[in-house]
C-alpha positions in Angstrom: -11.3 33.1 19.3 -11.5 29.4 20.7 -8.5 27.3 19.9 -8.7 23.5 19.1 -6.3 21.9 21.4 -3.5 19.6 19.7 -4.0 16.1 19.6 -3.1 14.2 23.1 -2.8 11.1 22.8 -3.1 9.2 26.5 -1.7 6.4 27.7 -2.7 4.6 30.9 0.6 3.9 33.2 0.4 0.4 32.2 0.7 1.3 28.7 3.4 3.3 28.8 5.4 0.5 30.9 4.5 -1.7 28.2 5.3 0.2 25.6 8.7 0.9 27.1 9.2 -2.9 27.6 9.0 -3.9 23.7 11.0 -0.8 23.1 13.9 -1.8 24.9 13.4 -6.0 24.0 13.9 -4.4 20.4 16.7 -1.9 21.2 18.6 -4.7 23.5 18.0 -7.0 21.0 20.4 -5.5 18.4 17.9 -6.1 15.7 15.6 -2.7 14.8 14.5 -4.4 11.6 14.7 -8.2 12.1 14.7 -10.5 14.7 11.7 -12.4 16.9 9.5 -9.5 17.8 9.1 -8.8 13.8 8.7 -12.3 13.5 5.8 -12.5 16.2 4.3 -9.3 14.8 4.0 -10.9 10.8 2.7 -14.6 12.4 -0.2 -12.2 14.5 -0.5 -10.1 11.6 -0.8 -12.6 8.9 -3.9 -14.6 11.9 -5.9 -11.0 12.0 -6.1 -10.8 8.4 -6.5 -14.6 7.9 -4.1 -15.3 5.8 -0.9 -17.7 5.4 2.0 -15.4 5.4 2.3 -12.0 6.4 6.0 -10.2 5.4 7.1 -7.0 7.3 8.8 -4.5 4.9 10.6 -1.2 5.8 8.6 1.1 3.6 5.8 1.6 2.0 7.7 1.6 -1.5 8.8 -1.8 -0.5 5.8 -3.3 0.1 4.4 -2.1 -3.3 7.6 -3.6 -5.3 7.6 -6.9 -3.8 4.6 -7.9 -5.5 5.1 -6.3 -8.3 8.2 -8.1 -8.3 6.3 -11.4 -7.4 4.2 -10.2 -10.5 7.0 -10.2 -12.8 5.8 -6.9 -14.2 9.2 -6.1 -15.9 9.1 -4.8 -19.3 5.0 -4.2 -19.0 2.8 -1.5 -18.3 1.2 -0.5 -15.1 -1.5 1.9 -14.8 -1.1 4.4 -11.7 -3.1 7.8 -10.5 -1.7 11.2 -10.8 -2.5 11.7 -7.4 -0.1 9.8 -5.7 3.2 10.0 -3.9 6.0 9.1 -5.8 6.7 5.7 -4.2 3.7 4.1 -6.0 5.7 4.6 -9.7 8.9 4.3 -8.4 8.2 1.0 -6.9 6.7 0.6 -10.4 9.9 1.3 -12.1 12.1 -0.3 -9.9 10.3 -3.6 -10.5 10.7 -2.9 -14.6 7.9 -1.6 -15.5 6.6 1.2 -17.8 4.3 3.5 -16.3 1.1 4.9 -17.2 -0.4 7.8 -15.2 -4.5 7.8 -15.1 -6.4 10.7 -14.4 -8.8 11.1 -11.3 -12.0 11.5 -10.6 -13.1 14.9 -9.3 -15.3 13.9 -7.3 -13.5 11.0 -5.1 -9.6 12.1 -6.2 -9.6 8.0 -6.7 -8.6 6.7 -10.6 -11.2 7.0 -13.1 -12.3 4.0 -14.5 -13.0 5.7 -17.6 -9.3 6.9 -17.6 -8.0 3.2 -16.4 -9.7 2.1 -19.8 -8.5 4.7 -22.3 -5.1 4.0 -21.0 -5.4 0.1 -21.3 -2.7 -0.9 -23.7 -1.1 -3.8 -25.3 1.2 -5.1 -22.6 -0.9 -3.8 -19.8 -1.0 -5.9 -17.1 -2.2 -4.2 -13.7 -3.7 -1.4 -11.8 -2.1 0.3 -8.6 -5.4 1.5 -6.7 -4.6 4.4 -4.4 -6.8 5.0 -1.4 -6.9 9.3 -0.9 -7.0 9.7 2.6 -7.6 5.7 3.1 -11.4 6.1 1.7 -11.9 3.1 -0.4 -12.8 4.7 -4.0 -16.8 4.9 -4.4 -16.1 3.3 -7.9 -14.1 0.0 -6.3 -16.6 -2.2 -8.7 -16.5 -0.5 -11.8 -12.7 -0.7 -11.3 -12.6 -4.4 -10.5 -14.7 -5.2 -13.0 -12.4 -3.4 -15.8 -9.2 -5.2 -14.8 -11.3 -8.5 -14.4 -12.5 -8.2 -17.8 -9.4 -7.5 -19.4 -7.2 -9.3 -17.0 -5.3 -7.1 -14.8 -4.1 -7.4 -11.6 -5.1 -4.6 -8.8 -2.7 -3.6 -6.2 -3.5 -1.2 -3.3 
């Protein structure tokens, strides 16, 4: 039987001394989750994506609740997969809002649009997309197009 070697990941010397460099900048700087080299990463960040700002966050959970919180979704519904760690409704819930779950799609395990619809109700205000696997869903527009006719927000 052939066996499928792990993954090895390699790194040129130069690399590594790199590497080892901003390691030890961040470690001798005494600040693991603040400080200039998080500072220089969200300026970069924010100029590769072309936009203003750009906010590192410690967790994925975080980085869904701050706009939610920017959203002021407390008090309203949310429409969220099944499929999905539970971070994406906690965030939800942390923020104030009520949940809804949506079914997905057999076929791309991304929310149904037909499900995002049946579960629009009064006091419905967005849509958490989740991206299985980091495939963008094959029914993106149909989704957009629900929660810009009914006007709701979409967070991914």
């Amino acid at each position: 039987m052939r066996k499928i070697p792990a993954l090895r990941l390699g790194y040129s010397k130069e690399e590594k001394n790199d590497i080892t460099k901003g390691v030890n900048e961040i470690l001798n700087s005494g600040f693991l989750t603040m400080g200039e080299k998080v500072t220089q990463f969200e300026r970069l960040f924010a100029e590769f994506v072309g936009v203003k700002y750009a906010v590192a966050v410690n967790s994925g959970t975080s980085a869904l609740e701050i706009p939610l919180r920017a959203l002021n979704v407390e008090g309203k519904s949310i429409i969220i997969p099944t499929n999905t760690f539970m971070a994406t409704p906690l965030a939800a819930l942390h923020a104030g809002a009520k949940v809804i779950f949506a079914d997905v799609s057999r076929e791309s395990l991304s929310i149904d649009p037909k499900n995002i619809e049946k579960n629009i109700i009064d006091g419905t205000v967005g849509v958490i997309v989740v991206h299985i696997g980091g495939f963008i869903s094959p029914e993106w527009n149909k989704i957009k197009k629900i929660c810009e006719s009914n006007g709701l927000f979409i967070l991914e």
